[in-house]
TIPAKE-855874 format. One record per residue: residue number from 1; residue in three letters; x, y, z of N, C-alpha, C in turn. Coordinates in steps of 0.2 Angstrom, whole numbers, plus 2048, in hexadecimal, padded with zeros to 3 digits. Example, Ala and Ser with C-alpha at 12.3 -4.5 7.8 and 13.67 -1.06 7.14 Angstrom:
2
NODE   num   residu   n.px   n.py   n.pz   ca.px   ca.py   ca.pz   c.px   c.py   c.pz
NODE     1      ALA    842    7E4    827     83E     7EA     827    842    7F0    827
NODE     2      SER    840    7F5    823     844     7FB     824    840    800    827
END
This chain:
89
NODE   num   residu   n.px   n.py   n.pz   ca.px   ca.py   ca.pz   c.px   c.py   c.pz
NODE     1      UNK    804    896    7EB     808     890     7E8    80F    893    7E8
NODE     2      UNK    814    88F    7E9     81C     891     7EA    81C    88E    7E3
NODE     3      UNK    825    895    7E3     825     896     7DB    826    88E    7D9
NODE     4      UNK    827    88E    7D2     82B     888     7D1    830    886    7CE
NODE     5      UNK    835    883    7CE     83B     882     7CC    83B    880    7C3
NODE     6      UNK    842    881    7C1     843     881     7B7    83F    879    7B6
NODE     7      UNK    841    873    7BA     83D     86E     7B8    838    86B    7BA
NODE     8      UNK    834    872    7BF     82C     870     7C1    829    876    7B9
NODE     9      UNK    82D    87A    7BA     828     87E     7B6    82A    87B    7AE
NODE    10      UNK    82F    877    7AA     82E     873     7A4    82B    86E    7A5
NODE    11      UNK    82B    86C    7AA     823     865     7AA    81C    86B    7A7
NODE    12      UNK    81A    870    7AC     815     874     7AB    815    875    7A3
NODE    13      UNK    818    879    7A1     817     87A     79A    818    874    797
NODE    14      UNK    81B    86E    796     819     869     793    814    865    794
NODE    15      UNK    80F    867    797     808     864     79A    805    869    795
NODE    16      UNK    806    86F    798     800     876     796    802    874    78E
NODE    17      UNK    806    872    78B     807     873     783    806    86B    780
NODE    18      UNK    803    867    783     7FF     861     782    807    85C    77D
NODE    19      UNK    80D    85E    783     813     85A     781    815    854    785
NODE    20      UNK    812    854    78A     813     84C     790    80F    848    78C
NODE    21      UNK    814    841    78B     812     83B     789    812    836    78D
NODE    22      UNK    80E    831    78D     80E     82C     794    815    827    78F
NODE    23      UNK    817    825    794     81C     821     793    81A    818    790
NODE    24      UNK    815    817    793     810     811     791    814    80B    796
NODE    25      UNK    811    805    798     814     800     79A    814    7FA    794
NODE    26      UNK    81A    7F5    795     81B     7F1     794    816    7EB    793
NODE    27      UNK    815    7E8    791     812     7E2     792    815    7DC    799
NODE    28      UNK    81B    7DF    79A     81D     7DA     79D    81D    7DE    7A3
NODE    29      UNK    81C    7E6    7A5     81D     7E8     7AA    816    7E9    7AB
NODE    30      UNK    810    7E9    7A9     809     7E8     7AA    80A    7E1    7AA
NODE    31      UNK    80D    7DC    7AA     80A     7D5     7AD    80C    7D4    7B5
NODE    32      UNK    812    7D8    7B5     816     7D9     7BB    811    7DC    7C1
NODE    33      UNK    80F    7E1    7C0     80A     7E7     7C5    803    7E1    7C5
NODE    34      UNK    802    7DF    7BE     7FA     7DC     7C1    7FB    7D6    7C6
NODE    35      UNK    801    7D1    7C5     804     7CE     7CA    804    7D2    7D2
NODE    36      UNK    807    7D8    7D5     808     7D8     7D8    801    7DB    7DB
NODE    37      UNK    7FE    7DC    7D9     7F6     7E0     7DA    7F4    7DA    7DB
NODE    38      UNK    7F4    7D4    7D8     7EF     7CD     7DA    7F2    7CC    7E1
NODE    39      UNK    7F9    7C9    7E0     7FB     7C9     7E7    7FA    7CC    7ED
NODE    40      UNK    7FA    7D3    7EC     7F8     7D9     7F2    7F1    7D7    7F7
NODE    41      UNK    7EB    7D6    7F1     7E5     7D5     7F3    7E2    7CD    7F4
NODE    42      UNK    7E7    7C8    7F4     7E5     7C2     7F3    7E5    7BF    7FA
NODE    43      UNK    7E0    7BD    7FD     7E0     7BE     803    7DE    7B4    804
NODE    44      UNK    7E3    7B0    802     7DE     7A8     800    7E2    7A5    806
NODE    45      UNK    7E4    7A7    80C     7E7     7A2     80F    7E5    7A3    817
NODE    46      UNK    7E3    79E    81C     7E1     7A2     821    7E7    79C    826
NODE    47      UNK    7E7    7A2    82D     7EF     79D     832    7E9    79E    838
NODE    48      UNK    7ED    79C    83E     7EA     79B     843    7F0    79B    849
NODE    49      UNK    7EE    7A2    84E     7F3     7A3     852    7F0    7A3    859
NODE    50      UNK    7F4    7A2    85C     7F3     7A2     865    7F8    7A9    867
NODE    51      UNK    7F2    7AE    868     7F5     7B5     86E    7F1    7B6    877
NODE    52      UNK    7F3    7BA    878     7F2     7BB     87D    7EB    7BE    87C
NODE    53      UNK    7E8    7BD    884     7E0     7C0     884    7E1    7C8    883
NODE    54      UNK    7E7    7CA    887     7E8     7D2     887    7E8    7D3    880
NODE    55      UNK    7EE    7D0    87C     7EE     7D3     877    7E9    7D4    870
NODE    56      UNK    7E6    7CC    871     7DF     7CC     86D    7DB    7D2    870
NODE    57      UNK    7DB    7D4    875     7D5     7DA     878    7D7    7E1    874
NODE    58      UNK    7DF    7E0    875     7E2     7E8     872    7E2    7E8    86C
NODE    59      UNK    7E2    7E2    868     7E3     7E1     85E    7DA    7E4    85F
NODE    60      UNK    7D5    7E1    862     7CE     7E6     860    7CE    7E9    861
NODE    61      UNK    7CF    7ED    868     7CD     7F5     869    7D0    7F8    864
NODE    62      UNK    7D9    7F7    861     7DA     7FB     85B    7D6    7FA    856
NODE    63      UNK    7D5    7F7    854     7D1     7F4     84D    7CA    7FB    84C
NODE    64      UNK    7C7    7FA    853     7C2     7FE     855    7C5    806    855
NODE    65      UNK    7C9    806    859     7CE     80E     856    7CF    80E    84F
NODE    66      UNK    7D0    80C    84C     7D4     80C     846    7CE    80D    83D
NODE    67      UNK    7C7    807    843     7C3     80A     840    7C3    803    838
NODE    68      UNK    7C8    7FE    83B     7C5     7F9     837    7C6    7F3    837
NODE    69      UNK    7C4    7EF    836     7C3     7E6     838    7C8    7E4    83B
NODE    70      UNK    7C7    7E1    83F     7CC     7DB     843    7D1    7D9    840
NODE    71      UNK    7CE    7D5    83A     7D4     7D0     838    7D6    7D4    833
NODE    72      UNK    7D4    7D9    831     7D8     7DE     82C    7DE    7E1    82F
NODE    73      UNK    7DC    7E2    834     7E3     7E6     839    7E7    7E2    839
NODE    74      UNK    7E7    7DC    83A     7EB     7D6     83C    7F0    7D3    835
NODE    75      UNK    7EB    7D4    82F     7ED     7D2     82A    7F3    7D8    828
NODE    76      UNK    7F0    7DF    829     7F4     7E7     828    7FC    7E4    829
NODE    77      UNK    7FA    7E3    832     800     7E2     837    805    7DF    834
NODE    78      UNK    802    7D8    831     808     7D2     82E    80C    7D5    827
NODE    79      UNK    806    7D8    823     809     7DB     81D    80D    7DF    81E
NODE    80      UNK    80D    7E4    822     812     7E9     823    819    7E6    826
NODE    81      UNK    819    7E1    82A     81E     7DF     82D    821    7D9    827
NODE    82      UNK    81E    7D7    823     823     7D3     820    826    7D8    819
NODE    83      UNK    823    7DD    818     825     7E2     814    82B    7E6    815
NODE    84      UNK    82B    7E8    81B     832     7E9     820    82F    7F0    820
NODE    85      UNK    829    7F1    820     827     7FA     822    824    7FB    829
NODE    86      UNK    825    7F5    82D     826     7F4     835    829    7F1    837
NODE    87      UNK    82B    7F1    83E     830     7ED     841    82E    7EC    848
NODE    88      UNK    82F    7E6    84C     82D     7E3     850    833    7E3    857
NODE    89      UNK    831    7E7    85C     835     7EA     860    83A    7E3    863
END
C-alpha cells in the first residue's frame, strides 16, 4: 500500500478513533434522490422506430456480445445519449 498523505492519514485515524459522523440527509435531499432513482428505473413508455435491416442485425449481435437484452442495449444507448455521456458522430 502507498504511503499516505496528512489528509488521508486524519481521515484514517478519525475512523480508527470512532470520530466520523455521517453528515445525514435532508428530508428534502432524500425526496430529491428517491425521485431520481424512480425516474432512472421507470421504464412506462414504449416508441416505435424504423432502422435498417444491417443495423437491426448489428444492435443483436452486440447485445449478444455484450451479454444483455436487446431492447436493454437500445434503451442503454438512448440514456447515455441524452445524458451527454455519448455522442453521436
Amino acid at each position: 500500500m502507498d504511503k499516505l498523505d496528512k489528509y488521508e492519514e486524519e481521515i484514517l485515524r478519525a475512523y480508527e478513533n470512532d470520530e466520523l459522523k455521517s453528515g445525514g440527509l435532508t428530508k428534502e435531499m432524500k425526496e430529491k434522490y428517491v425521485q431520481y432513482a424512480r425516474n432512472t428505473f421507470q421504464k412506462n413508455k414504449r416508441i416505435n422506430i424504423r432502422i435498417s435491416e444491417w443495423d437491426l442485425l448489428r444492435l443483436k449481435a452486440k447485445s449478444l456480445d455484450e451479454g444483455i437484452p436487446f431492447q436493454a442495449l437500445v434503451s442503454s444507448l438512448i440514456h447515455k445519449y441524452v445524458k451527454g455521456t455519448i455522442e453521436i458522430d
